[in-house]
N, C-alpha and C positions, 0 to 999 in steps of 0.2 A: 839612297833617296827615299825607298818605300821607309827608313825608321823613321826619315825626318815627316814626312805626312802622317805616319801612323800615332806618334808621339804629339805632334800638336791637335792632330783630330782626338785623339785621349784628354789631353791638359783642356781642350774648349769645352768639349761634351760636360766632362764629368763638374767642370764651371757655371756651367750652362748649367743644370739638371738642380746643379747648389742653388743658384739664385732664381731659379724658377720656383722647387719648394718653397726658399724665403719669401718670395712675392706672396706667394697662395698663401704665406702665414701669415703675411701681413692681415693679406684681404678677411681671413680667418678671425684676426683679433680685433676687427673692425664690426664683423658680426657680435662676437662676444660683450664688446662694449654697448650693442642695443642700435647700432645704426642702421638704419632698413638697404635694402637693396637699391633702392635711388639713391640713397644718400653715400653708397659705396660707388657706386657710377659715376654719382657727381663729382667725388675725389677722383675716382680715374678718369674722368674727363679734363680732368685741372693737369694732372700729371705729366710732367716733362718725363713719359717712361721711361726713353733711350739712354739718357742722361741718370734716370734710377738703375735703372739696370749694371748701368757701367761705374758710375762713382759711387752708388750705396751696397749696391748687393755684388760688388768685385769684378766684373766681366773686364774693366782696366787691366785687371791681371792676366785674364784669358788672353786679351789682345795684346797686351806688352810681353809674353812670354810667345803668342805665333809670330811676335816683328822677330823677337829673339834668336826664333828659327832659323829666320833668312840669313846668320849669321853663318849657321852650318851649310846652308847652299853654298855659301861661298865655298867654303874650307872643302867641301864635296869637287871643285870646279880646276882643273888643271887650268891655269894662266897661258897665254897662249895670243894676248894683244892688251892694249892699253885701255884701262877704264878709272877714273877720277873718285877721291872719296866725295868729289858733289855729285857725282851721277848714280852713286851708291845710293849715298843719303839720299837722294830724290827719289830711286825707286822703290827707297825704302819706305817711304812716308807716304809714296802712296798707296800701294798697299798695307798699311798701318791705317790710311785713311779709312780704303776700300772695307777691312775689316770692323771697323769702327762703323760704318755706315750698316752693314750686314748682322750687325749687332744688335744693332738699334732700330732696323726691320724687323728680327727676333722678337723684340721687347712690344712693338707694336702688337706684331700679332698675338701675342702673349695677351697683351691687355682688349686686346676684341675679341678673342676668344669668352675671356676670360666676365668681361661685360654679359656676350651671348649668355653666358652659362647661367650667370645673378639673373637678367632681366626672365630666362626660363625656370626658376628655380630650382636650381642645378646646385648640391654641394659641392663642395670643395674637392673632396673627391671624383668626383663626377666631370668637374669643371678639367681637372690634373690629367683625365685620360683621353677629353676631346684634346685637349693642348699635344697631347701622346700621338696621338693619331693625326693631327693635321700633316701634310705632307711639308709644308714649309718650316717646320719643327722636329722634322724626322732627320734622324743622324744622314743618310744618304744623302739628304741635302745638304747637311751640314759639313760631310766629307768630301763632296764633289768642290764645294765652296775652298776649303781649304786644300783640298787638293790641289785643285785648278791654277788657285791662286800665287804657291808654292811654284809650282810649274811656270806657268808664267812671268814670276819673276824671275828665276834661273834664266829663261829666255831672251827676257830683257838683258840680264846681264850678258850673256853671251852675245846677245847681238851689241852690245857696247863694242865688246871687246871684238869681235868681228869684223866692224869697221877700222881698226889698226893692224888687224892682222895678215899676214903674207897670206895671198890667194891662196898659195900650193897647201896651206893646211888642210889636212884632210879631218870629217867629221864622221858621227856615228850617231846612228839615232838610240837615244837611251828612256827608259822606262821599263814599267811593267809587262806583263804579257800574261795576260788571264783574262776570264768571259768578260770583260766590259772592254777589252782592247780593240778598238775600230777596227777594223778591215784595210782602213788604210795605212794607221800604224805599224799593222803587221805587218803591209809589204814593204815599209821601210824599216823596222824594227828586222827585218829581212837583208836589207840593201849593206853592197859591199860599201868600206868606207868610200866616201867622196869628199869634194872639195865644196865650195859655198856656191863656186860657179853649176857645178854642176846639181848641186842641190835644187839649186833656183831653176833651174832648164827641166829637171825630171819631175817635181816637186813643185811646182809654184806658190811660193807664200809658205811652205810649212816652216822655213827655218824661223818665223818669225810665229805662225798659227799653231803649230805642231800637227795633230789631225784634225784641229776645228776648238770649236766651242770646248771649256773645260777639258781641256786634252791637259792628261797626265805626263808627258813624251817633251823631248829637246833634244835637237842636235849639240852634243858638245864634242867637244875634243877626242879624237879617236885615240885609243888605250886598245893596249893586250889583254885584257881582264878576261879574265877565266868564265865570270858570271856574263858579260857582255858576248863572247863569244858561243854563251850556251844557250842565251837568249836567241841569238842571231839563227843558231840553227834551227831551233824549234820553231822561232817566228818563219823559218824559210821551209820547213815541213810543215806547217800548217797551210801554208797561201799553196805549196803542191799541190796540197788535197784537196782545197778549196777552187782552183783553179781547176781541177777534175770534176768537179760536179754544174749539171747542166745551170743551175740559177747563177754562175758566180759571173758578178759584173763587176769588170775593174773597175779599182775604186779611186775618186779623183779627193786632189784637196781641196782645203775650205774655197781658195782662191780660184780654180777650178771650176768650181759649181755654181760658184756665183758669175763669172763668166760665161759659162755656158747659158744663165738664162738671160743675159744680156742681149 
């Protein structure tokens, strides 16, 4: 799973990075032809950016190659209940939307930044490294987004197939384990395998949230996997040690916390 995120966070960026220098060429060659700084505003104020960004300067391709991805979710996903090629395609499309929308947030900011920069007379260069540093154009954003997203789909599908499948299956929570992994994660990144019922009883809401917002983590199908098992214990020595020290508060799901302030 981490190559399938690592590989589409690679194929977007380095996409992304291509049609951002192209933009700045543009705005570039708009100088050179003698058009004043309003007069380049004025064109990016007319500009369907989202729509340039995606059918002029390739980002199409960025996104039709992270829909591509969820193909490998699949193929990653031991079968284990019944789910529909329309419930595929539905999930698929929407996130192919979702990315498609997140793209086109991209391309906005891109071009306000990029306005700011002209109306302060800001070169090009200049303009390229505010775009660098904004936090919504920073790769962390950008991985957590398709992280996230990735994740969340695997989860949908699973819960497709969930609802067909025999209670007695038992699950295992799968993902990463390193410093961004929640604290809740870990204690189920911890947990011996169980069934959905009891998922939902110790857990409320993760088989469908995982640890919350942008969670990297799903319950799938319980496996002997050598890596799964190695995960398991280190997740279950780390919540030891943690559990040892005077600050640690057990940690509740998304579903949990929002309940509690009810």
């Amino acid at each position: 799973m981490a190559d399938i995120f690592d590989s589409a966070f690679e194929d977007y960026t380095q996409r992304l990075n291509l049609s951002i220098d192209e933009f700045l060429n543009d705005i570039e060659e708009l100088e050179e032809e003698g058009l004043s700084a309003e007069d380049i505003m004025a064109v990016l104020a007319a500009m369907a950016v989202g729509d340039y960004f995606i059918e002029i300067l390739g980002m199409n391709g960025a996104i039709n190659a992270y829909s591509g991805r969820l193909g490998s979710v699949l193929d990653s996903l031991v079968p284990f209940g019944t789910v529909t090629e329309g419930q595929l395609a539905a999930l698929g499309s929407i996130q192919s939307q979702a990315m498609t929308q997140f793209t086109s947030d991209l391309a906005e900011r891109v071009r306000l930044l990029t306005a700011q920069g002209l109306s302060s007379g800001q070169s090009i260069s200049q303009i390229k490294a505010m775009i660098n540093r904004n936090p919504l154009t920073q790769s962390r954003h950008i991985e957590t987004f398709i992280s996230s997203g990735i994740a969340s789909y695997k989860r949908s599908v699973i819960g497709v197939m969930a609802e067909t499948a025999d209670s007695g299956v038992l699950y295992q929570y799968e993902g990463p384990l390193d410093s961004k992994t929640r604290p809740i994660c870990r204690v189920m990144l911890s947990s011996p395998d169980l069934t959905k019922g009891d998922i939902d009883a110790q857990y409320p809401g993760a088989f469908t949230d995982g640890g919350g917002f942008n969670c990297r983590h799903a319950w799938v199908k319980a496996s002997n996997s050598k890596e799964m098992s190695s995960i398991r214990k280190r997740a279950s020595n780390d919540v030891v040690q943690q559990r040892k020290g005077k600050r640690w508060r057990e940690p509740v799901t998304l579903q949990q916390y929002y309940e509690s302030k009810l």
